[in-house]
N, C-alpha and C positions, 0 to 999 in steps of 0.2 A: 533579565535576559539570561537562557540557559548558556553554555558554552559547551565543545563537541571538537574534536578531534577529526578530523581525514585520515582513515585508515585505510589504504587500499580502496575498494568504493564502497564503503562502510564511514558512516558519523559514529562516535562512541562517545558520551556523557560520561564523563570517570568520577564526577561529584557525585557522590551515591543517591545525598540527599536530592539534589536537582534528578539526578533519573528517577527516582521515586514523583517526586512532583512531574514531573514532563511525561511521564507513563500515565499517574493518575489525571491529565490534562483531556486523555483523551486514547488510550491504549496507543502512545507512538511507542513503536521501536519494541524491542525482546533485549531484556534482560539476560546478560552474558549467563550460559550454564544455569539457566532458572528456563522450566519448562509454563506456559500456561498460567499463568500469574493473574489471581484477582485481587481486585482492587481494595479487598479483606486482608489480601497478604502483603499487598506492596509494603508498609513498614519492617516486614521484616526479611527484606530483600537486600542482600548487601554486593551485588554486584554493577557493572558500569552496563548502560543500557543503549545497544547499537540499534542505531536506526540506518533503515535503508538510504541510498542517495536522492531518491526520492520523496520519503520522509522528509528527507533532511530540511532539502529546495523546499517544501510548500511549510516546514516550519520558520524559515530563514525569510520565505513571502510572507509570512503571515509577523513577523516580528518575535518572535520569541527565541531565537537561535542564531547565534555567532560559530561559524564554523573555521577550526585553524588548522592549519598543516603541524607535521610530526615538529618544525623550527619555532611554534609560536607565532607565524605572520599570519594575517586574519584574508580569509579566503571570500572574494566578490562573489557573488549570484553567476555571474558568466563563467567562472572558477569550478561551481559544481556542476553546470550546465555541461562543462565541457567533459567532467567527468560522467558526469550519466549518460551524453554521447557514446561516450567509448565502451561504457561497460550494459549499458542495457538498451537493446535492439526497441525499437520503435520511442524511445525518450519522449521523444518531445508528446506523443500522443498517449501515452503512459500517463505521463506525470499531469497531461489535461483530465484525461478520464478520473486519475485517485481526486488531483483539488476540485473537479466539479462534484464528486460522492463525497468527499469530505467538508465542501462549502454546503453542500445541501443536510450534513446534521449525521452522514454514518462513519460510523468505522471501518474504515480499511485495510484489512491484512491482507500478505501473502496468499494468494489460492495455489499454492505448489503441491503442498500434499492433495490437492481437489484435482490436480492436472487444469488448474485453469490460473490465469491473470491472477485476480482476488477474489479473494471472500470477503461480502462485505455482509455488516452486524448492522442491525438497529441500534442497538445498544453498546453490545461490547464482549468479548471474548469473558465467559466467563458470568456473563449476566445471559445472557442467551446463545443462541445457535445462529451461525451465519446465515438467513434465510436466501441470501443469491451468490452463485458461484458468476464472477462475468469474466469473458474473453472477447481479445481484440483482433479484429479482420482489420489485415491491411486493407486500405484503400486498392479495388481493381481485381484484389484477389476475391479468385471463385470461391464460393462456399458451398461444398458439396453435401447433399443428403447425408451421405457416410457422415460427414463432417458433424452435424446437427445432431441428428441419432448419437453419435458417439458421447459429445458432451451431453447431450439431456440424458438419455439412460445414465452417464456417470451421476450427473446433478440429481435424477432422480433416487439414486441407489443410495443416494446419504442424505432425501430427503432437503434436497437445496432447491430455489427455481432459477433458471439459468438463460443465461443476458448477453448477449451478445452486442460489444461495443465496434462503431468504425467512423471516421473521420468523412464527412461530405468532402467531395473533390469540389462542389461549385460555392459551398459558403464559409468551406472549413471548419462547422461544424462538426459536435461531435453527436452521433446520432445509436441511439439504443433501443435493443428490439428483445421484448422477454418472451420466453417459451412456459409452459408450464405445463403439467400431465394433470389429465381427468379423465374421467372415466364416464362413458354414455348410460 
């Protein structure tokens, strides 16, 4: 079992070796001050490896991750629930959409440099290209043309297909709609 600090709402791995292994698991988390890292160079990586609070949560469900506060006391599931409450707007439907992309076999980064949610990988940063940028419509809220147009021209301008995630208000499910460009 890896072990991870509570930084602010940041998990940080400081065992170099375990970030090395828990990166090579499955691309979690970036490498303090290491840009892009394949999984050719992870051995020669000597930094601590932060994973998001949401990383963190579906590493901690999934068993491989003990997470403790800056004193040493070992921090519950409800513990970082509370912190991804507070620090990232829609949590709870965040953190369903990455563990249902990530129980289904992709990788999931960050899509911020994208303007979107995430970028998710077939494979893995660095073995290919994220082929879907996807973002989340609150439940209720309008989704306007502008809205649409806006992210596909992005998604298409770098060559991404682009996903739009939202939460069913009568099953609670989570339901996802792709767009994609062709040409007649």
């Amino acid at each position: 079992m890896f072990k991870g600090y509570l930084i602010g709402s940041a998990v940080v791995v400081t065992d170099i070796n375990d970030a090395r292994k828990l990166y090579s698991m499955g691309f979690y988390g970036k490498f303090v001050n290491e840009d892009k890292v394949k999984l050719s160079e992870v051995n020669n990586v000597n930094s601590p490896l932060q994973l998001s609070i949401i990383e963190a949560l579906y590493l901690v469900d999934k068993g491989f991750l003990e997470v403790f506060d800056c004193n040493g006391n070992k921090l519950t599931r409800d513990d970082l629930v509370k912190v991804g409450h507070n620090t990232v707007t829609n949590f709870d439907q965040v953190y369903t959409i990455y563990r249902e992309l990530r129980d289904g076999g992709f990788v999931v980064k960050s899509g911020l440099k994208f303007g979107s949610l995430f970028a998710v990988y077939e494979r893995g940063p660095g073995i290919d290209h994220a082929p879907v940028l996807l973002h989340f419509i609150e439940p209720r809220r309008a989704v306007s043309a502008l809205d649409i147009t806006r992210a596909a021209r992005l998604s298409h301008s770098v060559n991404k297909r682009f996903v739009l995630a939202t939460q069913s208000e009568v099953d609670g499910k989570m339901h996802y709609v792709a767009f994609e460009w062709w040409r007649a």
